[in-house]
C-alpha positions in Angstrom: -61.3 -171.9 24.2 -60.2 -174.9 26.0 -63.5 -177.3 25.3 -62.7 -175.8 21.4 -59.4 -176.8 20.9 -60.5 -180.4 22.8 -62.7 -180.5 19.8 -59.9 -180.0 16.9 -57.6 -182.5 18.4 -60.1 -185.0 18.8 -61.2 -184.2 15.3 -57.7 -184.2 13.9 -57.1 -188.1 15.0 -60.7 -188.5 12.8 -60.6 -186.3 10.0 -56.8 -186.0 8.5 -56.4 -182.5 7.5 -59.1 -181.3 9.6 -56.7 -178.9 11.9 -55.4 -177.2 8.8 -54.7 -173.8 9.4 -52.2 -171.0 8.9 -49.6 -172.6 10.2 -50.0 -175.6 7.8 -50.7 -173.6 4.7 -47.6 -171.6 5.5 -49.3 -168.2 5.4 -49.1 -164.5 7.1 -50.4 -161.2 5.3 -50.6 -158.2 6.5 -54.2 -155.6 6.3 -56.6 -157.3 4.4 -55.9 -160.1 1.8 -58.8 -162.2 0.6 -55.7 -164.5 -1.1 -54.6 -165.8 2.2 -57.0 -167.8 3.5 -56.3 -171.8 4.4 -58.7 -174.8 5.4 -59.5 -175.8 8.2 -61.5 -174.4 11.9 -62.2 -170.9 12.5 -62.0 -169.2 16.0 -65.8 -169.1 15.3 -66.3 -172.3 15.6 -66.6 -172.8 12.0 -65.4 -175.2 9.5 -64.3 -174.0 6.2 -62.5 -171.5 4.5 -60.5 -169.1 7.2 -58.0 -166.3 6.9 -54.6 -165.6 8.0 -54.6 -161.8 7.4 -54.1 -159.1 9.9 -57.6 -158.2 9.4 -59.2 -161.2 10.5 -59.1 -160.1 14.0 -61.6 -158.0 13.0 -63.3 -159.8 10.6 -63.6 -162.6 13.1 -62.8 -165.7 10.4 -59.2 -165.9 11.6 -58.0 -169.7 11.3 -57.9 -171.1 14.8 -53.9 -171.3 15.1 -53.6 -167.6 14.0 -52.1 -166.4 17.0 -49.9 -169.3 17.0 -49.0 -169.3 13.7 -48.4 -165.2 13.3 -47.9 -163.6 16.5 -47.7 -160.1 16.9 -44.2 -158.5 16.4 -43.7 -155.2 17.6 -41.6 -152.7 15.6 -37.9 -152.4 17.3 -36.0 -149.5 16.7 -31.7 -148.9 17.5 -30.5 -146.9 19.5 -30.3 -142.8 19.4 -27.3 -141.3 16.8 -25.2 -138.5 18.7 -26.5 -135.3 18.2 -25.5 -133.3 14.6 -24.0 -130.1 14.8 -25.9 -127.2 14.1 -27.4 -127.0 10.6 -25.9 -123.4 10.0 -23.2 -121.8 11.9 -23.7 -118.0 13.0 -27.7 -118.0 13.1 -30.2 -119.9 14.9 -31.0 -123.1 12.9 -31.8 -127.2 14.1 -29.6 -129.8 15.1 -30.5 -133.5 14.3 -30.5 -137.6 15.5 -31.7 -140.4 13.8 -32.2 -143.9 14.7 -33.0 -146.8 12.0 -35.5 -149.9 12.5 -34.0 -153.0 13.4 -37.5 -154.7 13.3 -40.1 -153.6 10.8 -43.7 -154.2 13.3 -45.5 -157.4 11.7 -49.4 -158.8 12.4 -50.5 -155.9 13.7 -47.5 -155.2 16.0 -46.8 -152.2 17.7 -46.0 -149.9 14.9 -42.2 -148.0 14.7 -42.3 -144.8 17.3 -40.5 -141.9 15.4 -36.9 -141.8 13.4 -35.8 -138.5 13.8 -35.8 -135.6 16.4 -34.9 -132.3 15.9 -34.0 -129.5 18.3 -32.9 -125.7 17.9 -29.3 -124.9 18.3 -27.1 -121.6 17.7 -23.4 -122.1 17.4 -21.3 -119.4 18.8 -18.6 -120.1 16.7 -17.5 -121.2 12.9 -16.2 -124.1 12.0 -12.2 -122.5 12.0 -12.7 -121.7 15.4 -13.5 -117.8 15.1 -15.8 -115.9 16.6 -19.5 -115.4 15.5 -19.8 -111.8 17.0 -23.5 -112.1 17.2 -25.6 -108.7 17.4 -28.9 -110.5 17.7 -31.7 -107.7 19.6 -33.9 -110.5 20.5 -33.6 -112.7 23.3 -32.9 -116.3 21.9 -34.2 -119.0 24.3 -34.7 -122.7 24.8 -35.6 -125.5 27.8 -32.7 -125.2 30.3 -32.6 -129.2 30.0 -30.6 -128.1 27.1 -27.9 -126.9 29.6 -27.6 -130.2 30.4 -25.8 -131.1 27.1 -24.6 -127.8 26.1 -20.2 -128.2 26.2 -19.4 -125.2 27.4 -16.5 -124.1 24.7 -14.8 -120.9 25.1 -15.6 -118.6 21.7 -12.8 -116.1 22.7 -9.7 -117.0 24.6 -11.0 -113.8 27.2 -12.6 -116.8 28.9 -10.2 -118.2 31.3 -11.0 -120.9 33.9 -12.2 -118.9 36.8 -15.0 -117.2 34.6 -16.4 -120.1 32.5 -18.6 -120.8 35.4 -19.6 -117.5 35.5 -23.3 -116.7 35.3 -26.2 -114.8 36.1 -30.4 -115.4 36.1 -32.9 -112.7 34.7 -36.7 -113.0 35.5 -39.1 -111.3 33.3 -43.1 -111.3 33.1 -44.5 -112.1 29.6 -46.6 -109.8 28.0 -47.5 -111.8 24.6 -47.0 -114.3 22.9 -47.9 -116.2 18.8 -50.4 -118.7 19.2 -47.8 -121.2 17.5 -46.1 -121.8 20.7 -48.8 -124.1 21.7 -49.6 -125.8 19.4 -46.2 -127.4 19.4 -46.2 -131.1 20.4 -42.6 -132.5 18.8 -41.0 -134.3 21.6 -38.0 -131.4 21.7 -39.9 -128.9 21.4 -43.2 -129.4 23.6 -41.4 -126.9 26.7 -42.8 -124.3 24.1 -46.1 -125.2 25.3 -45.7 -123.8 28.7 -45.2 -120.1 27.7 -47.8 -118.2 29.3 -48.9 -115.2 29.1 -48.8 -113.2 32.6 -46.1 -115.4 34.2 -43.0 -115.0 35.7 -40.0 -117.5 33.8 -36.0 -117.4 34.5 -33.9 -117.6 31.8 -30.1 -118.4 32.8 -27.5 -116.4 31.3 -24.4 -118.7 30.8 -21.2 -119.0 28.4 -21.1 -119.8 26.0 -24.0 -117.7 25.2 -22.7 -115.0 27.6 -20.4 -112.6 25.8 -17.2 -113.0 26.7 -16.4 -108.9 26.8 -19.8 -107.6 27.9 -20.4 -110.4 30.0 -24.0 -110.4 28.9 -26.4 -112.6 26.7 -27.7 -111.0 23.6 -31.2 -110.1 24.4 -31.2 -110.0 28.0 -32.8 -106.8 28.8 -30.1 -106.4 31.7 -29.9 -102.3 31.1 -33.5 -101.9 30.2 -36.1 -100.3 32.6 -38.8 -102.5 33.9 -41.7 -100.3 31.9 -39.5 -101.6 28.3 -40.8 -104.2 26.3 -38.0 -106.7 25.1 -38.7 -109.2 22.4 -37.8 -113.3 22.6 -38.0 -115.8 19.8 -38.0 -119.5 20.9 -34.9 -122.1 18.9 -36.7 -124.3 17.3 -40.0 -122.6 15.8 -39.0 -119.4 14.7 -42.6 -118.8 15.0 -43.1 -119.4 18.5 -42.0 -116.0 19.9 -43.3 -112.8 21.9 -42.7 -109.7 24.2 -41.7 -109.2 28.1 -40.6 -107.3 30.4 -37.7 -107.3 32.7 -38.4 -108.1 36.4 -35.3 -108.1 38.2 -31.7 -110.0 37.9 -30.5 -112.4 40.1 -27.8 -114.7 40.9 -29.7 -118.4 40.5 -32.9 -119.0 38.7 -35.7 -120.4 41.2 -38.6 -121.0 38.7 -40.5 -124.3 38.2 -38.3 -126.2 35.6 -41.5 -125.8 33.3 -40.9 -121.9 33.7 -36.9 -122.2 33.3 -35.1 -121.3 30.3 -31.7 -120.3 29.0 -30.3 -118.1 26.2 -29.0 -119.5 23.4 
């Protein structure tokens, strides 16, 4: 590349015009456009008609300054919107962000990563404050990284400060499960992928999800025998959902993060 562009400059002081090139003809196209071609050397090694389209990388009749002249620019995105509130109030339903391109990608640039993200949610209470009183039978679950972000608002003013901590862990052993859970591959929503039949996962009881009367979680199997099958439904693909069986209760989940859930 060096002994070639030795070449063009020595050329240039010769020939007038002879280093014409993208950069000169003021041209940058995107995928293939037999319109935007210039005079001048090709990366080839040949002299004549060259191209300044994206495709000429792999066409191989790219004008010698196309780097130069129309570097790559990778798409740049902004930065994450908060978190919406749940779609629907009362029933298990998404919750949305967004983030907008700042930087659309150009010459082949790293292309935009995606613009949206969805999760499942279940609000506990409507929008006046009052309480949903769910009766759900199924267990409603979903990663425990959501704990992370969960606020912890009281749904009934039974909760007082000593008890919004309170909490307990239930282990149960799946028996079954829809073959929808794995195929699931959304960022969010990819934890899905690590139900298993046969094994042992935690699921953290913890308000607001826990009742505030029964202290229980909808779902949790805590008066059922070990021989019962319960039923489970992951937030987020309603499809995504299965049986188990209750194990035992216990004060703190222990189970690989992979294996760790909450209700919801």
């Amino acid at each position: 590349m060096r002994t070639l562009w030795m070449t063009l400059c020595a050329l240039s002081r010769l020939w007038p015009g002879a280093q014409a090139g993208c950069a000169e003809a003021g041209r940058c196209c995107p995928g293939r456009d037999p319109a935007c071609f210039a005079r001048g050397w090709r990366l080839d090694r040949v002299y004549g008609t060259c191209f300044c389209d994206q495709a000429c990388r792999l066409t191989g009749d790219c004008c010698f300054d196309y780097d130069r002249a129309c570097p790559a620019r990778p798409c740049f995105v902004g930065e994450w919107s908060p978190w919406s509130g749940c779609a629907d109030q009362c029933k298990p339903t998404t919750r949305v962000r967004r983030r907008s391109v700042q930087q659309e990608p150009q010459n082949g640039g790293a292309p935009c990563p995606p613009l949206e993200e969805r999760a499942g949610c279940l609000e506990y209470s409507t929008p006046q404050g009052q309480d949903c009183g769910h009766t759900y039978v199924p267990a409603f679950i979903t990663t425990s990284a959501f704990n992370k972000e969960r606020t912890r608002q009281a749904t009934s003013p039974h909760w007082s400060t000593h008890t919004e901590d309170a909490g307990y862990c239930m282990e149960f052993k799946t028996e079954s499960l829809t073959p929808h859970c794995a195929l699931e591959n959304r960022p969010l929503t990819r934890w899905m992928q690590y139900l298993r039949e046969g094994y042992t996962v935690c699921v953290d009881c913890q308000p607001p999800a826990m009742n505030s009367v029964s202290l229980h979680c909808s779902g949790d199997g805590l008066d059922s025998d070990g021989n019962q099958t319960l039923h489970w439904q992951a937030i987020g693909n309603p499809r995504c959902q299965g049986t188990w069986k209750k194990v035992r209760r216990v004060d703190q989940c222990s189970c690989p993060a992979v294996h760790s859930f909450i209700f919801i």
